[in-house]
DSSP file (Angstrom, degrees, kcal/mol; ACC not computed):
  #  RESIDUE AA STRUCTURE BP1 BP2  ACC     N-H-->O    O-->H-N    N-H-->O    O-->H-N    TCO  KAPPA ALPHA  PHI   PSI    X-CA   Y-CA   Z-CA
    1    1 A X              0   0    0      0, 0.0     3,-0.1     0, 0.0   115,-0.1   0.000 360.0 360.0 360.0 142.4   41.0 -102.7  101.9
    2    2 A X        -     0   0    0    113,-0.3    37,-0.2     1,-0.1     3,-0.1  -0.285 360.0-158.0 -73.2 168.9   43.1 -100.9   99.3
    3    3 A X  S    S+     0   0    0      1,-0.3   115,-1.2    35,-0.3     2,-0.6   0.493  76.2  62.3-114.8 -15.5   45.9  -98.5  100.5
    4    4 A X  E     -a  118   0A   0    113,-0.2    37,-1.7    35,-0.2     2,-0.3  -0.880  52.5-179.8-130.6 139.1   45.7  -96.8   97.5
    5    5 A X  E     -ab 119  41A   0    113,-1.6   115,-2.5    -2,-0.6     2,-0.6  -0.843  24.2-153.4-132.8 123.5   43.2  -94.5   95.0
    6    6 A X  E     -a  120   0A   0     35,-0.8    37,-0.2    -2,-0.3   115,-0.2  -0.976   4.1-143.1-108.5 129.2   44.5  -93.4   92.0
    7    7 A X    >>  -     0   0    0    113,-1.0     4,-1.1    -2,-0.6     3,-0.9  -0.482  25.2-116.3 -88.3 175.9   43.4  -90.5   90.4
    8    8 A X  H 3> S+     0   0    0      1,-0.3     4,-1.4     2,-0.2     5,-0.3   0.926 113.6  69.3 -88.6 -38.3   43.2  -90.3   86.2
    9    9 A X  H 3> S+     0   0    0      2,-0.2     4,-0.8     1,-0.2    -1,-0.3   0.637  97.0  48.3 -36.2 -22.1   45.9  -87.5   86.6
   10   10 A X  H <> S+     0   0    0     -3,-0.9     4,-0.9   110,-0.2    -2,-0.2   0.916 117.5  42.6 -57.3 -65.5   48.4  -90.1   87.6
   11   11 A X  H >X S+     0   0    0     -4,-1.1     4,-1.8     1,-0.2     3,-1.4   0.894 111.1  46.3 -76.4 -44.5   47.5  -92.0   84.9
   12   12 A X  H 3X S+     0   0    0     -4,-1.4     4,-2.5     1,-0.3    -1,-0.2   0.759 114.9  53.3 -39.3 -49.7   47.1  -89.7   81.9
   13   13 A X  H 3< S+     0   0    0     -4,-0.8     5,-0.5    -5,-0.3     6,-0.3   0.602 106.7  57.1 -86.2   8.4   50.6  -88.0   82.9
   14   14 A X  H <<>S+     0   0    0     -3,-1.4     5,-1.9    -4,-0.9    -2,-0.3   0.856 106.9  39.7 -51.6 -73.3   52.0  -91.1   82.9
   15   15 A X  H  <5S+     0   0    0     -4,-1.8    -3,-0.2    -5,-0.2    -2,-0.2   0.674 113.4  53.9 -66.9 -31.4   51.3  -92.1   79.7
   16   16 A X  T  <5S-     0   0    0     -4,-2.5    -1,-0.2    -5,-0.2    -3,-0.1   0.393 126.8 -10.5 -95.5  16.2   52.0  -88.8   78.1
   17   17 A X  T > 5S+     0   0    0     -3,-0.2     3,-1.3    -4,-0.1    -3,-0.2  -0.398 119.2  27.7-158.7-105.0   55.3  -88.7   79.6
   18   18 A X  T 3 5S+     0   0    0     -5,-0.5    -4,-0.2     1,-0.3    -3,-0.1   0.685 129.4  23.4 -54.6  -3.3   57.6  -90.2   82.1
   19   19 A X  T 3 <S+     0   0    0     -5,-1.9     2,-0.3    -6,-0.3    -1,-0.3  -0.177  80.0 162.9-145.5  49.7   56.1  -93.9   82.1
   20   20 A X    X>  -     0   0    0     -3,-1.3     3,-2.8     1,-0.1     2,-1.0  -0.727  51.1-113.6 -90.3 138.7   54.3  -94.0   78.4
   21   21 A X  T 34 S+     0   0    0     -2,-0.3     4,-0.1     1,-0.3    -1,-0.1   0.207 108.9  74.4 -60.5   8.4   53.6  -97.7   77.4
   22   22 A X  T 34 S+     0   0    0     -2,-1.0    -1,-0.3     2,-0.1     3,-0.1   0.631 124.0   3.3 -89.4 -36.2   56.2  -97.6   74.4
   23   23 A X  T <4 S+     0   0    0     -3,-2.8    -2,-0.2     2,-0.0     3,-0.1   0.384 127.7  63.4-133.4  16.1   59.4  -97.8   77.0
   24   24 A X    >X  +     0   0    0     -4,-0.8     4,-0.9     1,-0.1     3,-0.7  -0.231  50.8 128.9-145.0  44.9   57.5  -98.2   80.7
   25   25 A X  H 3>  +     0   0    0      1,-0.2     4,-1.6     2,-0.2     5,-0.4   0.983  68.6  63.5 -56.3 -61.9   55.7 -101.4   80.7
   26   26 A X  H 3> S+     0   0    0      1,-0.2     4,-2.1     2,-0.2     5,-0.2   0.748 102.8  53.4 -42.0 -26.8   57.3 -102.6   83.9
   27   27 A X  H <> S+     0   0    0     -3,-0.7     4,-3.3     2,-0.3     3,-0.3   0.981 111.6  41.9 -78.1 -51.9   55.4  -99.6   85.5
   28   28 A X  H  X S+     0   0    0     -4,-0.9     4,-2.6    -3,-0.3    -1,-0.2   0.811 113.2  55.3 -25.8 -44.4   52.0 -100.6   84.1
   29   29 A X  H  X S+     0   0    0     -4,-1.6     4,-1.4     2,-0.2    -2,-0.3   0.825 108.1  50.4 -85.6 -40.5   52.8 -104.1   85.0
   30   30 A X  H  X>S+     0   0    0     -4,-2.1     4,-3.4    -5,-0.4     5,-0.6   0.872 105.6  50.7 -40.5 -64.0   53.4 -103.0   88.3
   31   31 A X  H  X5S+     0   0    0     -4,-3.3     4,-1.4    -5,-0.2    -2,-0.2   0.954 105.0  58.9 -61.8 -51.1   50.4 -101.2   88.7
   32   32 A X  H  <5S+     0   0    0     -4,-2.6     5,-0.2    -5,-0.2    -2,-0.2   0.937 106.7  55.1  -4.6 -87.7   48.3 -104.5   87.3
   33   33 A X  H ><5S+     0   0    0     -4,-1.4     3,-2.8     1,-0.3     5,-0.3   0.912 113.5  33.8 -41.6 -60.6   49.8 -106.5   90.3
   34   34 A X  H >X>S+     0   0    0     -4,-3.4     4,-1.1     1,-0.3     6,-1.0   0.878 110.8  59.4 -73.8  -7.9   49.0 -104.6   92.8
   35   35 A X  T 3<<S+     0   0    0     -4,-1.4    -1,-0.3    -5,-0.6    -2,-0.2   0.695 117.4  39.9 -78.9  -1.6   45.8 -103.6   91.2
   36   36 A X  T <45S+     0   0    0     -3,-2.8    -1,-0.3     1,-0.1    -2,-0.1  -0.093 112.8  56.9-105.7  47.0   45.3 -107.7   91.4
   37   37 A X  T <45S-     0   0    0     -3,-0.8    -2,-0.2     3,-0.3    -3,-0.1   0.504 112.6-128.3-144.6 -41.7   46.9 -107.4   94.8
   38   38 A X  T  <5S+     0   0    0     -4,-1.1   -35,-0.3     2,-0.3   -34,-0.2   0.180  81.0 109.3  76.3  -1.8   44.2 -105.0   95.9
   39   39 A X  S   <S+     0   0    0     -5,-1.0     2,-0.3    -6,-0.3   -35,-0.2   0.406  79.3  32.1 -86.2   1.4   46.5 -102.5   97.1
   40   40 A X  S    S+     0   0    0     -6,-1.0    -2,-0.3   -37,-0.2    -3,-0.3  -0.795  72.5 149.2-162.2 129.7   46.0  -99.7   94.2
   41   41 A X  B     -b    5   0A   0    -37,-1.7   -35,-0.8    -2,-0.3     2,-0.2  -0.512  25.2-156.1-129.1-176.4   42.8  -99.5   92.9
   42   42 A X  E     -d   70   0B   0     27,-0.7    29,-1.8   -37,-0.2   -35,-0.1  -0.759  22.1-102.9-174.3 145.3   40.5  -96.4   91.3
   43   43 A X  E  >  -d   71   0B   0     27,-0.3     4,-1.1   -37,-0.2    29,-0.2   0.270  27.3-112.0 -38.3 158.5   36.9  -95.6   90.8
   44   44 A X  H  > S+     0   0    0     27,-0.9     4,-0.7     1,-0.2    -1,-0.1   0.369 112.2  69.4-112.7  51.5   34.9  -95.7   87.9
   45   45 A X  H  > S+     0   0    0      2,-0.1     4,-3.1    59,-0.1    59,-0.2   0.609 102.9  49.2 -46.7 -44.3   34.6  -92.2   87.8
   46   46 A X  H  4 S+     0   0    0      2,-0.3     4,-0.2     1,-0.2    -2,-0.1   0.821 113.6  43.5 -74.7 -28.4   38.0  -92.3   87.0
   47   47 A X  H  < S+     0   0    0     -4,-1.1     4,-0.4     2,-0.2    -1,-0.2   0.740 100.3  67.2 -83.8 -21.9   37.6  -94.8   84.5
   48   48 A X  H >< S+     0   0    0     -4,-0.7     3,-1.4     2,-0.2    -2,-0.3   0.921 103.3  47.2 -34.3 -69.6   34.9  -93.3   83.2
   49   49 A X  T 3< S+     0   0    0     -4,-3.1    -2,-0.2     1,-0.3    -1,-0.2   0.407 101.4  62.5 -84.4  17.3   37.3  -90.5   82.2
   50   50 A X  T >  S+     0   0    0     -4,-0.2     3,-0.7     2,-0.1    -1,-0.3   0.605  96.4  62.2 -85.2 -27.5   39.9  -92.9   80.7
   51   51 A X  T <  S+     0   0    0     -3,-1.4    -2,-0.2    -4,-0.4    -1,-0.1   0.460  86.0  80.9 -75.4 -13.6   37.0  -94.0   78.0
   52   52 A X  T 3  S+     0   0    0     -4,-0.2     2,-0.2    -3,-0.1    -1,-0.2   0.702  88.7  49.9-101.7 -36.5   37.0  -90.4   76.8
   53   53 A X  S <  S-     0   0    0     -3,-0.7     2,-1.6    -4,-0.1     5,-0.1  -0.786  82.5-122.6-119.9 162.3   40.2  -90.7   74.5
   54   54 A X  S    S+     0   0    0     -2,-0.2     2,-0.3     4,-0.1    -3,-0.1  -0.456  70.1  80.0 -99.8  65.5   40.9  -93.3   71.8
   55   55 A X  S  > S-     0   0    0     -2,-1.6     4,-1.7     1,-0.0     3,-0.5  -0.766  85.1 -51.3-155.5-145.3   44.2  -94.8   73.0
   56   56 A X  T  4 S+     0   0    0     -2,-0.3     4,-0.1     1,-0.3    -1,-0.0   0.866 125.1  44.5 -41.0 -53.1   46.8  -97.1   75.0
   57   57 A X  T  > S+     0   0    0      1,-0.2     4,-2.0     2,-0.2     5,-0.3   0.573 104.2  57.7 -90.5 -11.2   45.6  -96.1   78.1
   58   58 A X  H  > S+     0   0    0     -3,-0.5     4,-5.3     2,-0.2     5,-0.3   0.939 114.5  43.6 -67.9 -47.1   41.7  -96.3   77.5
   59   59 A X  H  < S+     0   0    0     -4,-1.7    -2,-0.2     2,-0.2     4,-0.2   0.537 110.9  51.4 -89.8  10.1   42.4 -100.1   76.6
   60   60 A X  H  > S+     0   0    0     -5,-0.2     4,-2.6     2,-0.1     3,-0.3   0.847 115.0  52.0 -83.5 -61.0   44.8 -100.6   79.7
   61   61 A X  H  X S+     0   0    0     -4,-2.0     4,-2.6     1,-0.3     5,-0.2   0.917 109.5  40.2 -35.0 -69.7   41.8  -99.1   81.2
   62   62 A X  H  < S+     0   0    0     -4,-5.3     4,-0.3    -5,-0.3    -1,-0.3   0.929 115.8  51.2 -56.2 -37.0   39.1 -101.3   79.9
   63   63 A X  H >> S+     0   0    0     -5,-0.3     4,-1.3    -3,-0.3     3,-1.3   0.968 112.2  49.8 -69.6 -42.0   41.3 -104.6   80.4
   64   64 A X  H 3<>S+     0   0    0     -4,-2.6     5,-0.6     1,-0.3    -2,-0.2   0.769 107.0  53.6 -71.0 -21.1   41.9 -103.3   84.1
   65   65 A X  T ><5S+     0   0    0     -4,-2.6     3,-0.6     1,-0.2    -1,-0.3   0.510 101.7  59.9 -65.4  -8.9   38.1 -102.7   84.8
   66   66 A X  T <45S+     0   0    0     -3,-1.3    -2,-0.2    -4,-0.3    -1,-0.2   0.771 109.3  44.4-103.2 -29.1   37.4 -106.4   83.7
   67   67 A X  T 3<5S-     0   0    0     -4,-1.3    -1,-0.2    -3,-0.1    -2,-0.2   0.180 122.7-102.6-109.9  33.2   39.7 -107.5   86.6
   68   68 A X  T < 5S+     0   0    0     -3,-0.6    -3,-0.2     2,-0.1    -2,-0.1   0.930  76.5 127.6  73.6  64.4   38.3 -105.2   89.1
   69   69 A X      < +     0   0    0     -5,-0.6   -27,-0.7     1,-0.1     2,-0.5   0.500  63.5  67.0-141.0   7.4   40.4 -102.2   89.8
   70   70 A X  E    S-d   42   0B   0    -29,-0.2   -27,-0.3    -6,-0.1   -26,-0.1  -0.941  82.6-139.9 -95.9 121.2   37.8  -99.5   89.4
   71   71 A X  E     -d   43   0B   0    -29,-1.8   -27,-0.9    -2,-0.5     2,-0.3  -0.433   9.3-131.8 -65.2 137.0   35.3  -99.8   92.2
   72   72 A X        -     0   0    0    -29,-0.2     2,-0.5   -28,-0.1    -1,-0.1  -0.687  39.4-103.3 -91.6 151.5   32.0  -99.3   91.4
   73   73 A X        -     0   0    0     -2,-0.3     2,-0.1     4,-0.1    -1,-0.0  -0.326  35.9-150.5 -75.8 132.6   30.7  -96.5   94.6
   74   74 A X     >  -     0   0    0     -2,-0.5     4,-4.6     1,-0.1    -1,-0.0  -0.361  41.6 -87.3 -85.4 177.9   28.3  -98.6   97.5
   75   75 A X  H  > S+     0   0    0      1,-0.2     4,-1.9     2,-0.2     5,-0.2   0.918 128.9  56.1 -79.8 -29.9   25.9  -96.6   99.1
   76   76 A X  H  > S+     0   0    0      1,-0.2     4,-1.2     2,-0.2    -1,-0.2   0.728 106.3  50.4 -69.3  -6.8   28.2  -95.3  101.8
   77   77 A X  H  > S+     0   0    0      2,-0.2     4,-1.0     3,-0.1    -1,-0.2   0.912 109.9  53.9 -81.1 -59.5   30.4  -94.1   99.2
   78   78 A X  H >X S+     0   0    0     -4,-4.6     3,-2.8     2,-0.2     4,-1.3   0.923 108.5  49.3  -3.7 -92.7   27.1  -92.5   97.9
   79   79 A X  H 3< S+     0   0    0     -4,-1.9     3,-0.4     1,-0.3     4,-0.3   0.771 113.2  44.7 -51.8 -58.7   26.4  -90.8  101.3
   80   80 A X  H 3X S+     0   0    0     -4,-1.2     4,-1.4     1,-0.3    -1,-0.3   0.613 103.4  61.3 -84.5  -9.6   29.6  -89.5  101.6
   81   81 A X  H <X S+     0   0    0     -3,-2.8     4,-4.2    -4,-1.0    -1,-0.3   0.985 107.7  50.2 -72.7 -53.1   30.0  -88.2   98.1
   82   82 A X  H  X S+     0   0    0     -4,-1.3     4,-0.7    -3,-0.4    -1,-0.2   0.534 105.8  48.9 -98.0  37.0   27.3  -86.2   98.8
   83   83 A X  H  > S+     0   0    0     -4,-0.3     4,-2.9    -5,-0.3    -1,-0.2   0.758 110.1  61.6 -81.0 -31.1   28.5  -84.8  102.0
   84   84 A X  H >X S+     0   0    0     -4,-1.4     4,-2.2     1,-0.3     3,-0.7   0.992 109.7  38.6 -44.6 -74.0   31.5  -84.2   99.9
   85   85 A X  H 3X S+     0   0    0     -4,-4.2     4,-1.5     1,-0.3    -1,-0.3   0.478 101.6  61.2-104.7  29.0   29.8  -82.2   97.8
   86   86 A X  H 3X S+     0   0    0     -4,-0.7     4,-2.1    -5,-0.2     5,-0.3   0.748 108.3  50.8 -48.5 -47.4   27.7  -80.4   99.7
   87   87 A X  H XX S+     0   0    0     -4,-2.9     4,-1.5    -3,-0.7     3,-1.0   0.978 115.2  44.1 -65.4 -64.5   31.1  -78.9  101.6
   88   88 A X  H 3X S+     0   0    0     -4,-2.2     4,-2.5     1,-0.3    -1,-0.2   0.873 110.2  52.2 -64.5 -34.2   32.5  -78.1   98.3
   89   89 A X  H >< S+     0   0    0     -4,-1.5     3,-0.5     1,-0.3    -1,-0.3   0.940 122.3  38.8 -49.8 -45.4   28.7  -76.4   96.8
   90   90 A X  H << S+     0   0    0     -4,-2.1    -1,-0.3    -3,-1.0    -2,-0.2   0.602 118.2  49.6 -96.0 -14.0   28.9  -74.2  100.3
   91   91 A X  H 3< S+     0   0    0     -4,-1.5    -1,-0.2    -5,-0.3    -2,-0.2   0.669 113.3  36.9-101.2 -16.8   32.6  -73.7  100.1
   92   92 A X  S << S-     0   0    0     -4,-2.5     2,-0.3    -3,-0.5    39,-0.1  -0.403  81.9-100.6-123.7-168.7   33.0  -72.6   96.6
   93   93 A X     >  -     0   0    0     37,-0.4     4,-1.8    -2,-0.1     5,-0.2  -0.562  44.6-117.5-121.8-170.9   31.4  -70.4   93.7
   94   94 A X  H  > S+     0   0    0     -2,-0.3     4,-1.1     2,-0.2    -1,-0.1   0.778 111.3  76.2-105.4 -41.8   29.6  -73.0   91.1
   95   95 A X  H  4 S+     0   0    0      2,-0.1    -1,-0.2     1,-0.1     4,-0.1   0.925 116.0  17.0 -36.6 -63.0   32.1  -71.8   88.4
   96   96 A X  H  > S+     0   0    0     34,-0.2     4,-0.9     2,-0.1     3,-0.3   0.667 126.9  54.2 -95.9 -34.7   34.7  -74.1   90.3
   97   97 A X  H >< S+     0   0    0     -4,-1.8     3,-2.9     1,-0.2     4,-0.5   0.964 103.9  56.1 -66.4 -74.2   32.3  -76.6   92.6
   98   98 A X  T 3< S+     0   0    0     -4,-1.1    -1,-0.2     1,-0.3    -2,-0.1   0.297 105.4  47.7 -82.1  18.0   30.3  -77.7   89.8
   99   99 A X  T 34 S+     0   0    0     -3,-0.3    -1,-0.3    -2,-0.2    -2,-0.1   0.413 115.0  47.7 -62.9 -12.2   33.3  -79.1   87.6
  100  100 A X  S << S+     0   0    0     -3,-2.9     6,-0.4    -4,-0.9    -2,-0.2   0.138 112.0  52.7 -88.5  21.0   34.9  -81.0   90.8
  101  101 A X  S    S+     0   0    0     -4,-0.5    -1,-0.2     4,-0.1    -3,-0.1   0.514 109.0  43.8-119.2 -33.5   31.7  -82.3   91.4
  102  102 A X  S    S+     0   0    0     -5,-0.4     2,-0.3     4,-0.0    -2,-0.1   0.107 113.3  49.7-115.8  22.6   30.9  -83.9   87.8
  103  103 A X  S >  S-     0   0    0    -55,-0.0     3,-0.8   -54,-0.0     4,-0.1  -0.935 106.7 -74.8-146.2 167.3   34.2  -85.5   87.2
  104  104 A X  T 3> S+     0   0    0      1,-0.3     4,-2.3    -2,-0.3   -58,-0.2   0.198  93.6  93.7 -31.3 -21.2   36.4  -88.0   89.8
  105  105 A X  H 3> S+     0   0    0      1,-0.2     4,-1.0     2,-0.2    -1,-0.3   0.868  92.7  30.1 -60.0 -42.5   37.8  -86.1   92.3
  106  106 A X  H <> S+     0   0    0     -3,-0.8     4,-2.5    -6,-0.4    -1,-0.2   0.625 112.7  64.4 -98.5  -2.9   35.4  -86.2   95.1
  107  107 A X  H  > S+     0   0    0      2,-0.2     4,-3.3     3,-0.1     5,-0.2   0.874 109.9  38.9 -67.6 -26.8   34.3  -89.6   94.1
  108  108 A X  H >X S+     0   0    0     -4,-2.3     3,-2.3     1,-0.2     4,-0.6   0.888 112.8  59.9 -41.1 -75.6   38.2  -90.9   95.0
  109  109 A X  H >< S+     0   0    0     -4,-1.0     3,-1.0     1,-0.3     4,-0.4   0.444 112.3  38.2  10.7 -83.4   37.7  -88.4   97.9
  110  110 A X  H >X S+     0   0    0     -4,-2.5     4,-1.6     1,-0.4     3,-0.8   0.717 113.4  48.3 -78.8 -30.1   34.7  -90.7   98.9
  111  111 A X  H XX S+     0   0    0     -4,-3.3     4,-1.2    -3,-2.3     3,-0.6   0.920 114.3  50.5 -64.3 -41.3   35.8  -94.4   98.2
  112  112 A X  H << S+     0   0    0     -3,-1.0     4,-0.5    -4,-0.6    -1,-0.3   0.593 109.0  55.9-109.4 -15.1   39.1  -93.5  100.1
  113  113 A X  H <4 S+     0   0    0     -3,-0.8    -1,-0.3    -4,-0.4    -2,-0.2   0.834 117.7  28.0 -77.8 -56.1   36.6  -92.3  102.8
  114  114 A X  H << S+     0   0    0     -4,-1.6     2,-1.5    -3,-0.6    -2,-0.2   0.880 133.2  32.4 -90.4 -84.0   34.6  -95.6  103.3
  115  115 A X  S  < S-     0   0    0     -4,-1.2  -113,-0.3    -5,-0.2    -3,-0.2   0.065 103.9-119.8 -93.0  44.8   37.0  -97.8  102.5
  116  116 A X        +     0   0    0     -2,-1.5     2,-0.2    -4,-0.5    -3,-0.1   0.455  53.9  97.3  35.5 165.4   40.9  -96.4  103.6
  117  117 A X        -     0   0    0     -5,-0.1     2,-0.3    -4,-0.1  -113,-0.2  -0.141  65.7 -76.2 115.4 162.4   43.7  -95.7  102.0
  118  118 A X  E     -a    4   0A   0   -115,-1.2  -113,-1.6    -2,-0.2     2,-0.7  -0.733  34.8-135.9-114.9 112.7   45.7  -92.4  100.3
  119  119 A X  E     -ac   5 145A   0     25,-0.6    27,-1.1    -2,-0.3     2,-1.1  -0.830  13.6-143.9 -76.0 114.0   44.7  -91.0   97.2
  120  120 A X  E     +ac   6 146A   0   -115,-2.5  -113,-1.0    -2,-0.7     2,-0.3  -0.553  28.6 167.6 -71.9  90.0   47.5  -90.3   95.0
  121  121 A X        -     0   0    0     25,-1.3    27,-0.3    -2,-1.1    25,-0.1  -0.742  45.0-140.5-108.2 138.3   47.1  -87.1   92.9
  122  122 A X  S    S+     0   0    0     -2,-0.3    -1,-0.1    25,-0.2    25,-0.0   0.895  79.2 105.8 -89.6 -47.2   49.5  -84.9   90.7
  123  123 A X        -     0   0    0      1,-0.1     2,-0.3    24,-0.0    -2,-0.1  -0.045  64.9-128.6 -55.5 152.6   47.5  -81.7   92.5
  124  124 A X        -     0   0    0     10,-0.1    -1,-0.1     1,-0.0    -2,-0.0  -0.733  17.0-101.6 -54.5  45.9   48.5  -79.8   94.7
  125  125 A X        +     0   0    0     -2,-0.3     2,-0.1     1,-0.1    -1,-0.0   0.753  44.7 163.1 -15.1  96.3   47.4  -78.5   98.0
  126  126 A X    >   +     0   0    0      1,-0.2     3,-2.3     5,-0.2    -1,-0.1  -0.238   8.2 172.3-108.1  46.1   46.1  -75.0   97.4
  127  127 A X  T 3  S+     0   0    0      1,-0.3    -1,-0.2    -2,-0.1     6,-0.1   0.569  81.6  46.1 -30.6 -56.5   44.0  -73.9  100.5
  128  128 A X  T 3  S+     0   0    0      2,-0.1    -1,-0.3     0, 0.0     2,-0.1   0.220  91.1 123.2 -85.5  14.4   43.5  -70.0   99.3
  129  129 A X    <   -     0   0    0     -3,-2.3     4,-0.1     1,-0.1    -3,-0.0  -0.576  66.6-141.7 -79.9 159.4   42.6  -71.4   95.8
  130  130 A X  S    S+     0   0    0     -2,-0.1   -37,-0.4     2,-0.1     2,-0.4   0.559  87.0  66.9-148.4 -43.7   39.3  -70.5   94.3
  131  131 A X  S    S-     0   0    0    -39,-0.1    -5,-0.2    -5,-0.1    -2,-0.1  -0.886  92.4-109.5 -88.9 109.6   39.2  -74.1   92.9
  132  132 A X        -     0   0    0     -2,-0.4     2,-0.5     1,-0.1    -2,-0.1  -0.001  32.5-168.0 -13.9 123.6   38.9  -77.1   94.8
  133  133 A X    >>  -     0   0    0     -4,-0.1     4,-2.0    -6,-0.1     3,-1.9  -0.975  23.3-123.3-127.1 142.7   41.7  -79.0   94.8
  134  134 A X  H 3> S+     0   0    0     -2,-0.5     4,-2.5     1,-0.3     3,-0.2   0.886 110.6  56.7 -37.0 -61.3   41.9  -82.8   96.2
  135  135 A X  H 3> S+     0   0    0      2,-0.2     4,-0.6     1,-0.2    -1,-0.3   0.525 107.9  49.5 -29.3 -33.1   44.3  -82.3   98.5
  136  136 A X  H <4 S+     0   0    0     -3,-1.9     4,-0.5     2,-0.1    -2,-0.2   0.549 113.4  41.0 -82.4 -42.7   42.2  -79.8  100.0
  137  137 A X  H  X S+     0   0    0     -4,-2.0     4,-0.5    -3,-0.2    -2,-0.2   0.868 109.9  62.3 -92.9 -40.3   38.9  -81.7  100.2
  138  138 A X  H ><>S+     0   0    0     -4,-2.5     3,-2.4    -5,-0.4     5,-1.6   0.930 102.9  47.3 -46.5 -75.3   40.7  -84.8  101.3
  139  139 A X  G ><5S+     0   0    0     -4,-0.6     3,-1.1     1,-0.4    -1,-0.2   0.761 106.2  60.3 -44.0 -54.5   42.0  -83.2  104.4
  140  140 A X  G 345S+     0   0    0     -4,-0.5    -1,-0.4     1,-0.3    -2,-0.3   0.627 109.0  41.9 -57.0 -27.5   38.7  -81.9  105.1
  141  141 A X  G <<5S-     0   0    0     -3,-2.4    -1,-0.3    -4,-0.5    -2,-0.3   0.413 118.6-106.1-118.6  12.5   37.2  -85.3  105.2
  142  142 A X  T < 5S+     0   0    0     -3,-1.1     2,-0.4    -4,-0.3    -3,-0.2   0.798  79.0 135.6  79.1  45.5   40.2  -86.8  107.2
  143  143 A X      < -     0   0    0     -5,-1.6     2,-0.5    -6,-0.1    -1,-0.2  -0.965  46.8-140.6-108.3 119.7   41.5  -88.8  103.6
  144  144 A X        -     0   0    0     -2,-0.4   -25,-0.6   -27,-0.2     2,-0.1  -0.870  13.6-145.8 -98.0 125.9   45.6  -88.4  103.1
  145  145 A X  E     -c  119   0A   0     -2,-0.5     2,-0.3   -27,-0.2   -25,-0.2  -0.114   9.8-157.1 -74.5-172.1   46.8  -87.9   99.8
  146  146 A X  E     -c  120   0A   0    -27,-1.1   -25,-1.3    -2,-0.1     2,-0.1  -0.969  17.4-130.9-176.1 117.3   50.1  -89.0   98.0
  147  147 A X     >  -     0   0    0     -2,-0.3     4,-1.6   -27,-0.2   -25,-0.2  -0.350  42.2 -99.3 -69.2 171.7   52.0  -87.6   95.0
  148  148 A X  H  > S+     0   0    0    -27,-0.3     4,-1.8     1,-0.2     5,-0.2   0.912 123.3  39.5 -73.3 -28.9   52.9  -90.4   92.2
  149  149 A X  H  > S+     0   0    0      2,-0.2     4,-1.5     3,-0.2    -1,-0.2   0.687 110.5  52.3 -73.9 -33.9   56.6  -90.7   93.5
  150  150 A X  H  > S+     0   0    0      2,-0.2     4,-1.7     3,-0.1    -2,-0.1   0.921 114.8  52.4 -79.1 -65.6   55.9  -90.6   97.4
  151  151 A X  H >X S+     0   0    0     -4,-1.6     3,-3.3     2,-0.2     4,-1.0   0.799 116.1  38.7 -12.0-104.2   53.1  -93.7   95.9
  152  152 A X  H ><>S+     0   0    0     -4,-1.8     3,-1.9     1,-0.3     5,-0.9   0.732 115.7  46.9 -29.0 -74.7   56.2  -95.8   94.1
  153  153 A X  H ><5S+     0   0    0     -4,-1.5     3,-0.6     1,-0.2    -1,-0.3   0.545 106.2  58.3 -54.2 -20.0   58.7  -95.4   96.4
  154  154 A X  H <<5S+     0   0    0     -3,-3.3    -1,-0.2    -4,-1.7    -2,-0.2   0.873 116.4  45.1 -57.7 -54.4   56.0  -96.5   99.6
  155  155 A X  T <<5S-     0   0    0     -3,-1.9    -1,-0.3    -4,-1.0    -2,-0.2   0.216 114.1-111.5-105.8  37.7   55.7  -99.7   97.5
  156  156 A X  T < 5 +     0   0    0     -3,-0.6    -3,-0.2    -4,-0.3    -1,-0.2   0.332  54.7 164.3  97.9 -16.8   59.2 -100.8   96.3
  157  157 A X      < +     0   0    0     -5,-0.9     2,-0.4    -6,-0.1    -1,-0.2  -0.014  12.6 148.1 -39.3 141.1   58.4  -99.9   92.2
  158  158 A X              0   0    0   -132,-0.1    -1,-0.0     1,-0.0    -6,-0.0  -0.927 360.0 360.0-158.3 163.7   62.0  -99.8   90.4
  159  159 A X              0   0    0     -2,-0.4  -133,-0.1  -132,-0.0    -2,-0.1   0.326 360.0 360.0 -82.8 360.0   62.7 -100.9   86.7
């Protein structure tokens, strides 16, 4: 089972700052290994929204789907997505449920659900927020989240 879910905010701020593939291959290269490792993975919701722009990280993206490190969702990943979002549709106004619904967040949410493991996410735990937040929903389905730094440091990353 993986221990880790990455969300496409990890990767996206990644690449457009502190780890961008022009001086922070080992971190990439890292992320590889363990994605061959099995121990950080990501959906392909999430890879789905890596396809969306025309650069490094789309074709880091595409090479890393060919070796299996966005899961496609089983049916119990199914089922739970939409329990997922059923809590969020009843918990929220439609303005803010139906964009966490139609992009990656509660699909992590549900792989991390069925199959363990900490989703790592740049958001923030906002209960009283208006907008879902991962962190938020996570908790609610008994799923622990991870910033990107709490992540590295768990598994040993250094340059």
């Amino acid at each position: 089972m993986p221990n880790y879910w990455l969300d496409a905010n990890v990767l996206i701020q990644a690449k457009n700052e502190y780890y961008a593939f022009d001086f922070a291959e080992p971190f990439w290269q890292f992320l590889e290994q363990k994605g061959a490792e099995g121990v950080v993975v990501s959906c392909r919701a999430v890879y789905d929204e890596l396809q969306k722009q025309e650069d490094q990280l789309k074709a880091w993206a595409t090479k890393q789907h060919g070796n299996g490190f966005f899961w496609e969702p089983d049916e119990q990943v199914q089922a739970i997505y939409r329990t997922i979002g059923d809590y969020v549709a009843a918990n929220y106004k439609a303005e803010f449920s139906a964009p966490f619904l139609a992009g990656a967040d509660a699909w992590l949410i549900a792989q991390a659900s069925v199959h363990g493991g900490v989703v790592v996410t740049i958001e923030k735990s906002e209960p009283a927020s208006n907008k879902p937040k991962i962190p938020d929903i996570a908790r609610q389905f008994g799923v622990q989240t991870a910033d990107p730094f709490a992540f590295l440091r768990t598994l040993g990353f250094h340059f």
